[in-house]
Rosetta silent file (secondary structure, phi, psi, omega in degrees, C-alpha in Angstrom):
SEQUENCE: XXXXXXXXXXXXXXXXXXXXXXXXXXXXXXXXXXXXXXXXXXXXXXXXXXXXXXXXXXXXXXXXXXXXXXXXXXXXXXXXXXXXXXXXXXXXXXXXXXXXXXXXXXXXXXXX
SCORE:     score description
SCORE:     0.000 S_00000001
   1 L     0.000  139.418 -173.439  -32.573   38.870   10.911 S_00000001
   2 L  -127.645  114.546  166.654  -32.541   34.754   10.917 S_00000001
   3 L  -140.802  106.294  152.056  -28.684   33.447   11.658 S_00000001
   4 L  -135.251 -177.336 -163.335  -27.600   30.512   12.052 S_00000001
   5 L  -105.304  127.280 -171.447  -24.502   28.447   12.654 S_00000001
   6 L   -72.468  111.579 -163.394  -23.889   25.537   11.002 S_00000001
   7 L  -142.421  147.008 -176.011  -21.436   22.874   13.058 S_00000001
   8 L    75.340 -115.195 -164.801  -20.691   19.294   12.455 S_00000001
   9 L  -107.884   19.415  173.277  -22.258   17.336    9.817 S_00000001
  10 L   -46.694  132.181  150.796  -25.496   19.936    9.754 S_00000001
  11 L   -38.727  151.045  156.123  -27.054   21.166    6.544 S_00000001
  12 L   -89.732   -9.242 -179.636  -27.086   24.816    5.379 S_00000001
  13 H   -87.035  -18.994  175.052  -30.562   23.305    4.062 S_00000001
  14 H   -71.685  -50.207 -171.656  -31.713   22.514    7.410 S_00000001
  15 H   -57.449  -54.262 -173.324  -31.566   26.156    8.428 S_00000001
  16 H   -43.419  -16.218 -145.108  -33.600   27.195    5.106 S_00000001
  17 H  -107.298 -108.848  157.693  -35.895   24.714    6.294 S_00000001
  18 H    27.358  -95.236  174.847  -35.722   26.237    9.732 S_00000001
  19 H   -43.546  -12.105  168.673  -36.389   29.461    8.162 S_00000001
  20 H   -93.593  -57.476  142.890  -39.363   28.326    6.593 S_00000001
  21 H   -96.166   -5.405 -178.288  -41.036   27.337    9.242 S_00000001
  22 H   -61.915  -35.189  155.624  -40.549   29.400   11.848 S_00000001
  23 L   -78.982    6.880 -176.776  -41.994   32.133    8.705 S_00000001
  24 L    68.537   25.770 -156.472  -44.851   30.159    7.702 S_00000001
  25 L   -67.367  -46.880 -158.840  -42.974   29.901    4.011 S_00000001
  26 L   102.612   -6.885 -156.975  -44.492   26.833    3.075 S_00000001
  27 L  -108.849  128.806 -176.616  -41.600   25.435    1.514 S_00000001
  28 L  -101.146   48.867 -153.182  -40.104   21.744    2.024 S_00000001
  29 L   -67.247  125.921  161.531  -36.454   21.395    1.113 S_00000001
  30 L  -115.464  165.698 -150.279  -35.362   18.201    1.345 S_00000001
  31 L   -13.538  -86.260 -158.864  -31.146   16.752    1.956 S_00000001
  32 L   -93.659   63.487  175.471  -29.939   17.850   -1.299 S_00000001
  33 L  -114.255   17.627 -176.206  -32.070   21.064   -1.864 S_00000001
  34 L   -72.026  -19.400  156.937  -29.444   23.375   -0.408 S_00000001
  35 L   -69.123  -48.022 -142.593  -29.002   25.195   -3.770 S_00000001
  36 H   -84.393  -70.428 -172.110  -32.306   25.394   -5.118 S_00000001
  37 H   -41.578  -44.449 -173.417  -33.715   26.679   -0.917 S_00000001
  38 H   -57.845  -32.756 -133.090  -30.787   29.227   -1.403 S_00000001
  39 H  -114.837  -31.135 -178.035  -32.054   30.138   -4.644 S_00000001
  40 H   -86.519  -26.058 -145.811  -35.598   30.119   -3.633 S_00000001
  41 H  -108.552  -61.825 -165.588  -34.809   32.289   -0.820 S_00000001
  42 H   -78.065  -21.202 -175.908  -33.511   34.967   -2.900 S_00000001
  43 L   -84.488   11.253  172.271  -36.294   35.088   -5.508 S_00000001
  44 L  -134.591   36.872  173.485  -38.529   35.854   -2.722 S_00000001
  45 L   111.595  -23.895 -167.322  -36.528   38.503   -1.279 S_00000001
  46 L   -94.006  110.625  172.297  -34.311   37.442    0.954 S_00000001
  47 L   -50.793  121.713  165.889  -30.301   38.399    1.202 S_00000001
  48 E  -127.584  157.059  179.105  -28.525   34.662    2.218 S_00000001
  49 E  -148.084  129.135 -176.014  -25.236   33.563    2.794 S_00000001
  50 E  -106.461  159.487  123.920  -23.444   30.182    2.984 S_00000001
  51 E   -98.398  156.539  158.459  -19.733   30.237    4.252 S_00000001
  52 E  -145.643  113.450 -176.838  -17.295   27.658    4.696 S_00000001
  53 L   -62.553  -39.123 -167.724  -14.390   28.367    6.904 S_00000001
  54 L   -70.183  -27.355  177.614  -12.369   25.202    6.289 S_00000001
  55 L  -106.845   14.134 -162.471  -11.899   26.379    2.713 S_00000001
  56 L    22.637   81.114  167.647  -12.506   29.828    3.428 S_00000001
  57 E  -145.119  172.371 -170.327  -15.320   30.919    0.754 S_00000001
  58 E  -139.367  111.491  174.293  -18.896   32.959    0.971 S_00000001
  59 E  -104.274  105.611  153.991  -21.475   32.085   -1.400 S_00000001
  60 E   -60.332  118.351  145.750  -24.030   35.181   -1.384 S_00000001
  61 E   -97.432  118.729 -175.176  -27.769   35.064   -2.816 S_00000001
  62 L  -122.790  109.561 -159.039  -29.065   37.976   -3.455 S_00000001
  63 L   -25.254 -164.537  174.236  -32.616   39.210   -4.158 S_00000001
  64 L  -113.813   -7.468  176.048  -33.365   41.353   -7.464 S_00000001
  65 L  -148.465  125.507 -169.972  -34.415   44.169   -5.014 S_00000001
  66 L  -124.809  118.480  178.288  -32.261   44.844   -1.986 S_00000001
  67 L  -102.026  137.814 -167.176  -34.071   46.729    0.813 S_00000001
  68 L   -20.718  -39.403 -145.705  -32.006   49.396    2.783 S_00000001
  69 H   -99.750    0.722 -167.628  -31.754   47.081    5.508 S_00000001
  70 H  -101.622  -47.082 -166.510  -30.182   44.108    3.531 S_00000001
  71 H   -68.087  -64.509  174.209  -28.059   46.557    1.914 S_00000001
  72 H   -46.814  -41.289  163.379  -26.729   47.944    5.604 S_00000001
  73 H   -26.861  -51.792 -131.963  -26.493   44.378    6.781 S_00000001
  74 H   -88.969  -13.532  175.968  -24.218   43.217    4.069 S_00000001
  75 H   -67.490  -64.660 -176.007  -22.184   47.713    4.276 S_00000001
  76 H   -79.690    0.452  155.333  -21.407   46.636    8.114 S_00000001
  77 H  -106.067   -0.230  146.618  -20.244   43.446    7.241 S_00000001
  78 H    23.191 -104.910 -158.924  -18.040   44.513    5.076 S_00000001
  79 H   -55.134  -37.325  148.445  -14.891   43.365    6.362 S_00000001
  80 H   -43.306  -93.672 -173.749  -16.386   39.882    7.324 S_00000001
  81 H   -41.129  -22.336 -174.381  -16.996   39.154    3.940 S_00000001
  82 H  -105.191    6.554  126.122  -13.731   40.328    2.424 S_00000001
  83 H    -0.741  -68.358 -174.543  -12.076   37.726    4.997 S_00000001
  84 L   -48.711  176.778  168.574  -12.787   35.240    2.677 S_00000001
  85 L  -114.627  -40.881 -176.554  -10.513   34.105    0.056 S_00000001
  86 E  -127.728  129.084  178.990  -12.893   33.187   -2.290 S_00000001
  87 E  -135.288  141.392 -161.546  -16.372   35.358   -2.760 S_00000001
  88 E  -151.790  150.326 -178.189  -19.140   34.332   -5.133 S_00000001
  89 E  -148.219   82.907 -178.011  -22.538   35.797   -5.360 S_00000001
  90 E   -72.376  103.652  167.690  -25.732   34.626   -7.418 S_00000001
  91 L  -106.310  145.652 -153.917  -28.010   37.200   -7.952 S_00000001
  92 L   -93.055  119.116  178.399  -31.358   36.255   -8.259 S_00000001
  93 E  -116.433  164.087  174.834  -34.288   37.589  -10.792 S_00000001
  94 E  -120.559  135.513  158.078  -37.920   36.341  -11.498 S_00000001
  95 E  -126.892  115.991  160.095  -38.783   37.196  -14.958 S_00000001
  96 L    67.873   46.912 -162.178  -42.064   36.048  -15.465 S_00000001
  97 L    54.659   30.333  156.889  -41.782   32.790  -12.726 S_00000001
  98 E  -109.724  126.214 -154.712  -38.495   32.005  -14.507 S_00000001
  99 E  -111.066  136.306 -155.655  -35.729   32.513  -12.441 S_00000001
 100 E  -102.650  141.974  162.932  -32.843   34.493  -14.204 S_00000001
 101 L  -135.457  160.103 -145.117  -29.342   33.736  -12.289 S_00000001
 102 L  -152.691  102.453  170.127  -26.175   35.983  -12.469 S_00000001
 103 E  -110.727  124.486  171.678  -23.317   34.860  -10.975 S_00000001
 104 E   -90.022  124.816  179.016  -20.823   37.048   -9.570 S_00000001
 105 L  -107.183   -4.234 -179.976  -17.134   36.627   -9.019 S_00000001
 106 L  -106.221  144.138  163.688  -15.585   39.923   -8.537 S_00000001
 107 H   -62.215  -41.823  169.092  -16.497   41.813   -5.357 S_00000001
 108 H   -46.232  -40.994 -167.367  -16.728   45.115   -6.710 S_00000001
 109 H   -71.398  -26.583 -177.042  -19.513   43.625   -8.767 S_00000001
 110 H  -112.548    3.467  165.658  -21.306   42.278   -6.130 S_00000001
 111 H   -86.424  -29.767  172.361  -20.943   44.834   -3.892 S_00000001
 112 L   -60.012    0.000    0.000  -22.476   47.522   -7.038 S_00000001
């Protein structure tokens, strides 16, 4: 698992960035790529999460195939996530290197 915490005037794109190299992704996000790296992230597998406390929301990306361990991740966080006041979730598909996006606003829906 790769977590980190965001604090002053940091990016959430600097961590994807982070996360890229430290995996050997290849990938080069630069200032305002913080959607797209989220987004990028999930079409290649990978469960992500942005929060923001001062306005209390959780924006989830979520792969098109969620392995056991992604799934348990996000089942024992539970209760973290329904903290929030506002939860949003984009889940993410490749259909043929076209990336399908789904965005979810109810939790039941993104928890299904």
């Amino acid at each position: 698992m790769f977590e980190k915490i965001i604090v002053g005037n940091e990016n959430h794109v600097d961590r994807y960035q982070d996360f890229s190299y430290e995996y050997n992704l290849g990938y080069e996000f630069s200032d305002n790529d913080s959607y797209i790296a989220s987004l990028t992230m999930a079409s290649i597998g990978h469960f992500c999460y942005n929060t923001a406390e001062s306005i209390s929301n959780i924006l989830m990306y979520i792969p098109e195939v969620v392995t056991e361990r992604q799934y348990n991740y996000f089942v024992n966080n539970r209760e973290m996530i329904l903290k929030y006041i506002d939860k949003k979730a984009t889940a993410v598909k490749d259909r043929d290197g076209n990336l399908v996006i789904e965005t979810l606003d109810d939790f039941d829906l993104i928890e299904k």
